[in-house]
C-alpha beads as a LAMMPS data file, in Angstrom:
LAMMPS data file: protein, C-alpha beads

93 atoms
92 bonds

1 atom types
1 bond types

-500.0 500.0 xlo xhi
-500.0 500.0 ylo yhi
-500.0 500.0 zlo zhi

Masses

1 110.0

Atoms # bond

1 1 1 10.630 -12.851 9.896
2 1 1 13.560 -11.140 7.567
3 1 1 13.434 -8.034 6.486
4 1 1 12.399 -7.322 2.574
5 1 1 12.915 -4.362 0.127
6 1 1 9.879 -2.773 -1.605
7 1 1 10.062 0.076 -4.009
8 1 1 6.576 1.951 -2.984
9 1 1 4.768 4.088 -5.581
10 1 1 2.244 6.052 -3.630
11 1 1 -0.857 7.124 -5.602
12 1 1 -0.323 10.986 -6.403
13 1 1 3.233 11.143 -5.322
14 1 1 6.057 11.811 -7.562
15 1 1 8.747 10.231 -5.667
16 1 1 9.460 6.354 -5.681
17 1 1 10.847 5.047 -2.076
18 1 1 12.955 2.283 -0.603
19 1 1 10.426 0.355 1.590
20 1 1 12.322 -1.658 4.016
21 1 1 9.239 -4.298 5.181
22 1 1 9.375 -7.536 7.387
23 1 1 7.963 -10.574 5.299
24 1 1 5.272 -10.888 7.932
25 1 1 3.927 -7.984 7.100
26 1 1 0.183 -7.499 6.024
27 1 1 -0.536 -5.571 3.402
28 1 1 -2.165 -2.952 5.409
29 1 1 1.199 -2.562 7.516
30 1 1 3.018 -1.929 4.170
31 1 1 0.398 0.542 2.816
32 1 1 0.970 2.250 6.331
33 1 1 4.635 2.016 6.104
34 1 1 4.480 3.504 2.257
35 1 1 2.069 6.352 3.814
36 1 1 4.852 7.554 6.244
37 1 1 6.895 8.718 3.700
38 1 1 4.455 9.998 1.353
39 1 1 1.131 11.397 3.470
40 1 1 1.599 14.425 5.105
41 1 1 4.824 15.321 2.773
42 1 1 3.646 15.058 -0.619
43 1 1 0.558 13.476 -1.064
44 1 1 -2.464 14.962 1.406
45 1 1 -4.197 12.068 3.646
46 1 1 -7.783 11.562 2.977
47 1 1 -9.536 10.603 6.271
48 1 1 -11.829 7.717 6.048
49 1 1 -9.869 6.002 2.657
50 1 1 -8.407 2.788 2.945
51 1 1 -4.793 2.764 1.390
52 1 1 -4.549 -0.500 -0.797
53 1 1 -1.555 -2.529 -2.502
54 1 1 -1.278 -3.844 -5.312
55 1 1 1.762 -5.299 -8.259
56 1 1 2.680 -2.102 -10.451
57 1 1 0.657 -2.552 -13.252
58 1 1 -1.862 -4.669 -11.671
59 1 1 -5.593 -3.332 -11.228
60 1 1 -6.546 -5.568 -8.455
61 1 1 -5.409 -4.975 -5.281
62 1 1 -3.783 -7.733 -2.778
63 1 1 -5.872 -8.866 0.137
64 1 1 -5.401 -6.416 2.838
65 1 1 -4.716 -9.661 5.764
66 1 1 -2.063 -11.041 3.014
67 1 1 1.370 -11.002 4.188
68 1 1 4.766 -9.678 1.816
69 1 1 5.937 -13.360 1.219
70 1 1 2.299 -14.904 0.562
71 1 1 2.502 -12.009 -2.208
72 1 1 4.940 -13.686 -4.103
73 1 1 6.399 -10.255 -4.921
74 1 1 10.309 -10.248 -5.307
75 1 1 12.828 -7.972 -3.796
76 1 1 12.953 -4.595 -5.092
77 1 1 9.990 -5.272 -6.838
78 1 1 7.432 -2.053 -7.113
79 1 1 4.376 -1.625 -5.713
80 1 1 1.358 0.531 -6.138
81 1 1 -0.522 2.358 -2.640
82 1 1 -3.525 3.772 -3.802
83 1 1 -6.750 5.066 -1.830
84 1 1 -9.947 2.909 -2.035
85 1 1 -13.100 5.150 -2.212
86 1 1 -15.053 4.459 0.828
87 1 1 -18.448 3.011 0.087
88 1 1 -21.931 4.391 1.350
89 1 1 -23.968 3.036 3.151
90 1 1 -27.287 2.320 1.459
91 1 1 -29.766 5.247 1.729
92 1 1 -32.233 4.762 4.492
93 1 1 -29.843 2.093 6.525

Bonds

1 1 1 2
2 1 2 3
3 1 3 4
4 1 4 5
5 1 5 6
6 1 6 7
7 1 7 8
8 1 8 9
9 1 9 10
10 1 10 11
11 1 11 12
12 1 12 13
13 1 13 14
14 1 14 15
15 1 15 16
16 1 16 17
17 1 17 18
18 1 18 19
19 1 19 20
20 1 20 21
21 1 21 22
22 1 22 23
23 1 23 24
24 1 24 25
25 1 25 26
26 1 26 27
27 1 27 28
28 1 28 29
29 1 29 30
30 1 30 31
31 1 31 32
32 1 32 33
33 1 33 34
34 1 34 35
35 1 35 36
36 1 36 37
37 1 37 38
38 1 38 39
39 1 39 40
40 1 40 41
41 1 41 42
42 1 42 43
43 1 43 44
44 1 44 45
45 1 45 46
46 1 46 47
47 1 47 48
48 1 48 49
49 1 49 50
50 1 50 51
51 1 51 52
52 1 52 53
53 1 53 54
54 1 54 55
55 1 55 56
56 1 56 57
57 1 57 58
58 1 58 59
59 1 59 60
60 1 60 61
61 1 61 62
62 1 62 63
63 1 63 64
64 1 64 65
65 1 65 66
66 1 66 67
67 1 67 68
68 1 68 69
69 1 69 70
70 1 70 71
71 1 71 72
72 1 72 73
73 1 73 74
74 1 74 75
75 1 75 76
76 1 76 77
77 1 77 78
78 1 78 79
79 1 79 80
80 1 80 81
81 1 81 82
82 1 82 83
83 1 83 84
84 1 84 85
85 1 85 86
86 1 86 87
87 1 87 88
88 1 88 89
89 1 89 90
90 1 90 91
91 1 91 92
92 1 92 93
């Protein structure tokens, strides 16, 4: 465990953040950790949307169980949180 600097880029915020995250951290724990300085302040939370991370830049998302140093990302580096459309259930299920 040590802790790691992110910069977080939270989908429909305008403000880029220091993210101070442990290198044990899942990916889910740093999309929640991005979402406490963003949802609720700038951005509006949208109940029922998964929050995903991914590299800036990147389209594909990292595995939510993944942890920061699996990721390979480097200190300081940026990340993107962005909301993952829920899908629907098929019709009739």
């Amino acid at each position: 465990m040590a802790l790691f600097p992110l910069t977080s880029n939270f989908e429909e915020d305008f403000v880029l953040q220091l993210l101070p995250v442990d290198t044990d951290h899942t990916m889910d724990e740093v999309a929640a950790a991005a979402a406490h300085h963003s949802v609720g302040r700038r951005v509006a939370d949208r109940p029922g949307h998964v929050m995903r991370v991914r590299r800036q830049g990147s389209t594909e998302p990292f595995p939510r169980t993944m942890t920061v140093i699996e990721s390979g990302l480097a200190p300081m580096e940026c990340i993107e949180v962005v909301w993952e459309t829920p899908t629907l259930a098929a019709a009739g299920a």
